[in-house]
Backbone as CSV, one residue per row, in Angstrom:
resi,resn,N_x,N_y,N_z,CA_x,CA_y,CA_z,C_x,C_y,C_z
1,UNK,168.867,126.529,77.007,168.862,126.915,78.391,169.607,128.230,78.524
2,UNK,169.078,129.321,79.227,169.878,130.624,79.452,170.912,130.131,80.441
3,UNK,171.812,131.254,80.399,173.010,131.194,81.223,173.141,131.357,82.928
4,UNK,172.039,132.272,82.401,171.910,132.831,83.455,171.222,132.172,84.938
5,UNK,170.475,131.141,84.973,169.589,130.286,85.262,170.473,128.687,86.368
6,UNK,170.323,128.919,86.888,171.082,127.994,87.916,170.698,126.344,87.401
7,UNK,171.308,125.286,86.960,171.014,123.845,87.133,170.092,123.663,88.782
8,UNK,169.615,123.151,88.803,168.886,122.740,90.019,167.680,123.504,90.785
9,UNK,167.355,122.823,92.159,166.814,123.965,92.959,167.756,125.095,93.217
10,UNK,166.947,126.402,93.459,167.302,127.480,93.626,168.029,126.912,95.454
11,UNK,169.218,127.399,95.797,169.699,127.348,96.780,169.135,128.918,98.162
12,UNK,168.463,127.980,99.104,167.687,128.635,100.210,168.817,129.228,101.198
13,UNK,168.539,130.667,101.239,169.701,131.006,102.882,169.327,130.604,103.961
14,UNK,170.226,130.023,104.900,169.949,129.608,106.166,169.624,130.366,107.232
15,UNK,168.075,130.023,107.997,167.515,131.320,108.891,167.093,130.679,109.697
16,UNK,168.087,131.439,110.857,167.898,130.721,112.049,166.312,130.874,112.607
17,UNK,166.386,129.336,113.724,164.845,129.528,113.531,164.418,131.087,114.954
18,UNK,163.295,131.533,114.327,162.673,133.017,114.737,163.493,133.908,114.122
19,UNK,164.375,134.087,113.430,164.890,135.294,112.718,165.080,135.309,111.233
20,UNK,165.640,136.130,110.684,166.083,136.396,109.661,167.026,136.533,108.841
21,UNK,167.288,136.425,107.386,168.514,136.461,107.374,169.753,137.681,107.335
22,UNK,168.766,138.727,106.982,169.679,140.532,107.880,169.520,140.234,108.987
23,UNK,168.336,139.920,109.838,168.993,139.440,111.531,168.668,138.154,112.509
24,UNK,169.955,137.905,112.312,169.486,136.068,112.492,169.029,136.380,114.455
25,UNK,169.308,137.312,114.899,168.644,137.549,116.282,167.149,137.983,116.800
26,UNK,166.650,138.069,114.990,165.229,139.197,115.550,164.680,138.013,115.966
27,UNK,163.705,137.944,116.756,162.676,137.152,117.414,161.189,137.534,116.930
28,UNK,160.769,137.952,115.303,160.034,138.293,115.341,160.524,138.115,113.443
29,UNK,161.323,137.128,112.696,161.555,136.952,111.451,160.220,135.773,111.084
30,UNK,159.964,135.117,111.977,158.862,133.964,111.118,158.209,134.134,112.483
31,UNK,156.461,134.272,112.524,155.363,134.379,112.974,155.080,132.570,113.291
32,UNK,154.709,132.494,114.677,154.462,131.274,115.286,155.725,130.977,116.383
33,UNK,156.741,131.428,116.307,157.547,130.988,116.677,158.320,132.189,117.792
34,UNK,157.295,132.997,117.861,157.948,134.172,119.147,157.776,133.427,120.736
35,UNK,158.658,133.600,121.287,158.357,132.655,122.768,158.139,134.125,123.748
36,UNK,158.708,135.776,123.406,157.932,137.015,124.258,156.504,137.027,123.799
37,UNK,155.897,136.149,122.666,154.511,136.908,122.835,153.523,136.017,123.618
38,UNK,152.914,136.640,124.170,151.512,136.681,124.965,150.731,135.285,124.832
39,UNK,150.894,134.554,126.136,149.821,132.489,125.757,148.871,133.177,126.192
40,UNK,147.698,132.838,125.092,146.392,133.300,125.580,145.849,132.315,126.345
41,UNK,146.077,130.787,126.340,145.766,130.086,127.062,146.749,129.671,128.568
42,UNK,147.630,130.822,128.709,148.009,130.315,130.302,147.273,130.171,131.567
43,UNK,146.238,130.831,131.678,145.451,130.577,132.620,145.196,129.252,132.907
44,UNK,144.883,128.005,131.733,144.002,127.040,131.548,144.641,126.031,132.532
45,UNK,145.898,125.960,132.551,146.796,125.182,133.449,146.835,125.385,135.187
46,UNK,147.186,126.214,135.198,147.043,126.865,136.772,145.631,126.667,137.165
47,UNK,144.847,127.299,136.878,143.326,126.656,136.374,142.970,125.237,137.378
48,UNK,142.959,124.390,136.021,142.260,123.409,136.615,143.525,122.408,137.792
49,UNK,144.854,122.891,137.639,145.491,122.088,139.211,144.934,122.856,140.253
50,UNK,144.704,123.928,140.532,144.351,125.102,141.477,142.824,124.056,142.080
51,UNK,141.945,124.045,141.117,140.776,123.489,140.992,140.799,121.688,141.717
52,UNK,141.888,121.004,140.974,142.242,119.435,141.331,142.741,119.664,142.598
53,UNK,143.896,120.532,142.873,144.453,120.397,144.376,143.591,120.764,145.405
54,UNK,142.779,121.812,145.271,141.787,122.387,146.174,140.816,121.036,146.714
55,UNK,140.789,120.159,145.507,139.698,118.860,145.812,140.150,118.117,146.666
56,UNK,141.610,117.884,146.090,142.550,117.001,146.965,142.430,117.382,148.475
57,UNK,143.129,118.258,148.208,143.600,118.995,149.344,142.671,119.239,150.772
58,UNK,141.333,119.636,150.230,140.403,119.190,151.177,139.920,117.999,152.068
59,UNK,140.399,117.060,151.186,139.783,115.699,151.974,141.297,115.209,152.459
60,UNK,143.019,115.765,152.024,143.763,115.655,152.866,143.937,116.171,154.429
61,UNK,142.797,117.312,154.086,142.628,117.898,155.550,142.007,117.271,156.287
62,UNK,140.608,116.622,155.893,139.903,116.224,156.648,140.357,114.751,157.186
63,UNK,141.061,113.868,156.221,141.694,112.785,156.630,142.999,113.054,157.870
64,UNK,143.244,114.178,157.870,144.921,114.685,158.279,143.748,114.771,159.921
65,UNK,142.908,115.366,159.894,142.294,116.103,161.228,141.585,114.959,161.982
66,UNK,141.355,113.888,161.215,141.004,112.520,161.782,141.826,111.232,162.470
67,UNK,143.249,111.697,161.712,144.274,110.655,161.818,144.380,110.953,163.629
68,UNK,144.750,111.450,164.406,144.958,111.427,165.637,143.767,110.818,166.226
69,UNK,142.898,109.923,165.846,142.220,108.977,166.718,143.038,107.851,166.945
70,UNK,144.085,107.239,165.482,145.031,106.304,165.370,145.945,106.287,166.844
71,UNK,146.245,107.548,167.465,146.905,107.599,168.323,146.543,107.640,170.130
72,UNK,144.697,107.295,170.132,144.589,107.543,171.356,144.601,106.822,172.497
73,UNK,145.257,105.426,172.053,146.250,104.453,173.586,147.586,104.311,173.110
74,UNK,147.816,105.650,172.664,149.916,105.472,172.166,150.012,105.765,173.644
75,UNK,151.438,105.307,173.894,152.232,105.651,175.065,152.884,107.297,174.675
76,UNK,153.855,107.619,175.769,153.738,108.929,175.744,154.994,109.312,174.476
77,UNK,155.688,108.326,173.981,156.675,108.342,173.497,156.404,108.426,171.871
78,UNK,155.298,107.295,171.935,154.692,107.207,170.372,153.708,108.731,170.250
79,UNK,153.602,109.035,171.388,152.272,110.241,171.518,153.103,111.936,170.675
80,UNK,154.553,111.675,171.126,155.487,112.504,170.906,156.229,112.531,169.260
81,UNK,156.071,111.182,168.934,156.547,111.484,167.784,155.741,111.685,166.479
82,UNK,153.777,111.132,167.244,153.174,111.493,166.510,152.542,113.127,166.399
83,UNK,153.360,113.591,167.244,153.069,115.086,167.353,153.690,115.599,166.357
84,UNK,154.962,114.921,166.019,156.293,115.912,165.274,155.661,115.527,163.522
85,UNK,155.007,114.111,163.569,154.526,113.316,162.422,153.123,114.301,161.654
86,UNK,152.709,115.297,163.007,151.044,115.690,162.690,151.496,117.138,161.925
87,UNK,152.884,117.431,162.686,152.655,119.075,162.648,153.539,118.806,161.222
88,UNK,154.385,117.791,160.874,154.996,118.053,158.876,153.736,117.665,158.310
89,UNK,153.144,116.879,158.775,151.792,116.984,157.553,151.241,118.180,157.205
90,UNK,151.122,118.893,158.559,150.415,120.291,157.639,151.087,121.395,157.354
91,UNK,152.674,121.249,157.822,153.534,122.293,157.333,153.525,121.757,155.665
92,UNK,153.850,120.460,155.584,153.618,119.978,154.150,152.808,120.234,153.696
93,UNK,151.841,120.765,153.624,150.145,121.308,152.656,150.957,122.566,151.831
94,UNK,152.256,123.271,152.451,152.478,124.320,151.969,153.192,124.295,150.318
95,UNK,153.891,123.152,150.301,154.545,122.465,149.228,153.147,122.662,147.845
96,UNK,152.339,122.085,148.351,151.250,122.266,147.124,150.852,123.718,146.726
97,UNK,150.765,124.618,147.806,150.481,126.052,147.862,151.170,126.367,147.123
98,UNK,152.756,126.337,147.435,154.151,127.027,146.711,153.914,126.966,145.406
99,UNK,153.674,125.345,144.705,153.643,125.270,143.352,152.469,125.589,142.395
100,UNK,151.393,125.771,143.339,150.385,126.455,142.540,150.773,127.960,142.500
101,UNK,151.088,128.798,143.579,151.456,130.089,143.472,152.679,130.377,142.130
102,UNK,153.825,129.579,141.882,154.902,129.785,140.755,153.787,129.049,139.887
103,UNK,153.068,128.215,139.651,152.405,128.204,138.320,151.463,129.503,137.758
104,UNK,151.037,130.102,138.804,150.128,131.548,138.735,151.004,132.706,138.389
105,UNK,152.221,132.554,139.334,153.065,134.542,138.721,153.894,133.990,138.004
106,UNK,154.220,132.797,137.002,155.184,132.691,136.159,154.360,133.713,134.905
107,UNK,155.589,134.688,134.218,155.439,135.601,132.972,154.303,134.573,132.239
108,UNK,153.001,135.329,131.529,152.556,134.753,130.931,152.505,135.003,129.793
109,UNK,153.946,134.228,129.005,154.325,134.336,127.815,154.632,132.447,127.287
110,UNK,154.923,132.557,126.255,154.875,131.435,125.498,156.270,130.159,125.641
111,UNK,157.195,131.203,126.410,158.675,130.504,126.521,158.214,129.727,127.827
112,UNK,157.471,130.244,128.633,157.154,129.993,130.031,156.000,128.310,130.591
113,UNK,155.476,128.152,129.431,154.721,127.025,129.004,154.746,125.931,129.550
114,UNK,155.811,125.879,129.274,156.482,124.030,129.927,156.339,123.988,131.417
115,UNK,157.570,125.526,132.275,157.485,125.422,133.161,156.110,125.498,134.277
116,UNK,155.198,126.260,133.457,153.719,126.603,134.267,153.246,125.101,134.236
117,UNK,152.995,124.521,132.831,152.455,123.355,133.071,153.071,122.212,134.220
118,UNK,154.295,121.960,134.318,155.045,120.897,134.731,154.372,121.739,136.789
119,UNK,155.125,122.983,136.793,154.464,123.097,138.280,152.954,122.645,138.781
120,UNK,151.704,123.558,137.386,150.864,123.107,137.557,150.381,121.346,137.904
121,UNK,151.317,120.602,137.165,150.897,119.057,137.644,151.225,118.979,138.532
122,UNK,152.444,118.934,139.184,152.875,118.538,140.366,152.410,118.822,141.704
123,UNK,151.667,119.845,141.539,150.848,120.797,142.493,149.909,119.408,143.294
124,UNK,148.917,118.753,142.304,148.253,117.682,143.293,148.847,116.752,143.390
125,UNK,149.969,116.116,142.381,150.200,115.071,142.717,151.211,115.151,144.106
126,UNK,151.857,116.565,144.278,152.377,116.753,144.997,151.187,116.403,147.055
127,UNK,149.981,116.809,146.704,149.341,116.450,148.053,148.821,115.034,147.666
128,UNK,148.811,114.303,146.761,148.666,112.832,146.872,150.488,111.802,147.205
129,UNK,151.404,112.327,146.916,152.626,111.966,148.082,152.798,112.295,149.266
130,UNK,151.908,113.858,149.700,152.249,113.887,151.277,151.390,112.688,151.741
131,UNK,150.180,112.627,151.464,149.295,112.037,151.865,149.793,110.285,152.132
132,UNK,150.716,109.771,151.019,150.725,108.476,150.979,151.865,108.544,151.802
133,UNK,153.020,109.378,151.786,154.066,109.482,152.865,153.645,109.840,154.553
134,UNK,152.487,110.209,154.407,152.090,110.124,156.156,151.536,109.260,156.644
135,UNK,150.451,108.609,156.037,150.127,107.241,156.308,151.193,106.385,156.382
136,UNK,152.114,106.332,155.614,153.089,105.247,155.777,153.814,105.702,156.459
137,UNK,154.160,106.860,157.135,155.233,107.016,158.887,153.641,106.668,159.539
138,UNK,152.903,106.948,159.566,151.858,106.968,160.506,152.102,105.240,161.170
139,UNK,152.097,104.685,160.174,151.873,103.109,160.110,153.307,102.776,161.085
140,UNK,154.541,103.553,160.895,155.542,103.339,161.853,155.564,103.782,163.053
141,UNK,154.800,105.281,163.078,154.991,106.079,164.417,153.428,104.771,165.547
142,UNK,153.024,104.408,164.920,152.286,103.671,165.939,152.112,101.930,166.065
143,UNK,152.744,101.518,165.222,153.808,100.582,165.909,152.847,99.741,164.843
């Protein structure tokens, strides 16, 4: 056996992960693992919630623009609070808007991923809670 020649595996330097070991800061030492470069698939998310909420969202309108038949022998009191009950339902439509809009101008880079997706879901499920939260005051505001 030469002398020269180490017993064992050859011992690996430790590199942090995305860099190197002259610079354990570059963000650009191991390929796959850059979170500034460019998701070619960010669109795909924003996408189809944009697409799901729009579905939703339509027949929350049309259910939302129907619900005041529920109210037409309320007294003037129930008449009043189903006014205050009509007008958060559709200030609430905006909640779904908001989170599709931050799923659309979030940077579309690779670090950004999680957060686009996670807004993107919440976006409809977000108008399937207004929806189940107004029916159920609805069910209180009229006795």
């Amino acid at each position: 056996m030469n002398d020269h020649m180490p017993l064992g595996p050859t011992p690996v330097p430790y590199v942090p992960l995305g860099g190197t070991p002259a610079n354990p800061r570059s963000p650009h030492g191991t390929p796959g693992n850059r979170d500034d470069e460019p998701d070619p698939s960010a669109w795909l998310a924003p996408l189809i919630s944009t697409a799901v909420t729009a579905f939703l969202g339509f027949f929350a309108v049309i259910v939302g623009m129907m619900s005041p038949m529920v109210c037409d022998s309320c007294s003037r009191a129930e008449a009043d609070r189903f006014g205050v009950l009509f007008l958060g339902y559709f200030a609430g439509m905006l909640v779904p808007a908001a989170l599709l809009i931050v799923s659309w101008i979030l940077p579309w880079r690779r670090k950004h991923a999680a957060n686009r997706i996670a807004f993107a879901a919440f976006a409809p499920c977000s108008v399937v809670a207004l929806v189940l939260l107004y029916f159920t005051l609805l069910g209180d505001v009229t006795g």
